[in-house]
C-alpha positions in Angstrom: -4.8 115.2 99.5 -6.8 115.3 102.6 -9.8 112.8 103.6 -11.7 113.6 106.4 -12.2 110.2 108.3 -14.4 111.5 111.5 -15.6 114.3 113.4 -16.1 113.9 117.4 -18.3 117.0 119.5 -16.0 117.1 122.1 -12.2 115.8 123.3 -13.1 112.9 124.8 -15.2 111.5 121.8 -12.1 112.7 119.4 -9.4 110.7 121.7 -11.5 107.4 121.4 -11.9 108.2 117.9 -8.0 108.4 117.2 -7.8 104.5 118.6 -9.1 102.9 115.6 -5.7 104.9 113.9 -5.3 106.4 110.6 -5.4 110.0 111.4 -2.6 112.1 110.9 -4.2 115.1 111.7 -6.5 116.4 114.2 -7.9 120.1 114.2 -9.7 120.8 117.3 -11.5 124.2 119.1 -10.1 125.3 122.2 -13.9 125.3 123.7 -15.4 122.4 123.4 -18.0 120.4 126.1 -17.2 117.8 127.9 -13.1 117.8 127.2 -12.0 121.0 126.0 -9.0 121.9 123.0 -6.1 122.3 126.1 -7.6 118.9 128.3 -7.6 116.7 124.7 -4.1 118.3 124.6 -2.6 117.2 127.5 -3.7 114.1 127.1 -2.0 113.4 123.7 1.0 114.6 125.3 1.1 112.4 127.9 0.6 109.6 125.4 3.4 110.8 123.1 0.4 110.8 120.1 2.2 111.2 117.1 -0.7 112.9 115.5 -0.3 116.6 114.7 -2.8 119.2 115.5 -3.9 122.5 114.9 -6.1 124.6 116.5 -9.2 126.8 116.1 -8.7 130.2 118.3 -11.2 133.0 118.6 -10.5 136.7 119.4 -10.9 137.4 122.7 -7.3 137.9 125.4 -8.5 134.4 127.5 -8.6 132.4 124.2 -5.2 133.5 122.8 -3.7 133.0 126.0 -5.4 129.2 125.4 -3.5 129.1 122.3 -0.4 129.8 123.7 -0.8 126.8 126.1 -1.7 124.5 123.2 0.9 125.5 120.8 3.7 124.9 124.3 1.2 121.2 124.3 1.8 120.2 121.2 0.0 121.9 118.7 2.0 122.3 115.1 -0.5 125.8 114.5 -3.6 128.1 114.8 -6.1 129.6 112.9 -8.3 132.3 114.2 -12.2 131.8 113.6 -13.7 134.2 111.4 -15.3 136.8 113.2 -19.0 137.3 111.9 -20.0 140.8 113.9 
């Protein structure tokens, strides 16, 4: 099973949220405010985070190349956003 235990609006809430533990999993969107999906990437690298991640990704050639760069950060997978249009 899965319990969600928090949601953050942007990267730099999400990181502080991950210091009171017990998250295995993190999904985050590439474009976020503040800290984007790549930034709050990096810095779990850098930290050697064990917590996995996947990745929203939309449809456009500058987003997939985002996901590229996340999946080389880290990132166990993708998902592609519906696209409503």
């Amino acid at each position: 099973g899965i319990a969600v235990v928090g949601m953050a609006g942007n990267g730099r809430e999400a990181l502080r949220r991950l210091e009171s533990g017990g998250v295995d999993l993190m999904v985050i969107d590439i474009k976020m405010p503040e800290m984007d999906g790549l930034e709050t990437l990096e810095h779990l690298h850098r930290s050697l985070s064990r917590v996995r991640v996947i990745v929203l990704s939309g449809h456009t050639r500058k987003v997939a190349e985002h996901t590229i760069s996340a999946l080389l950060l880290g990132a166990e997978d993708f998902v592609v956003k519906p696209s409503f249009g």
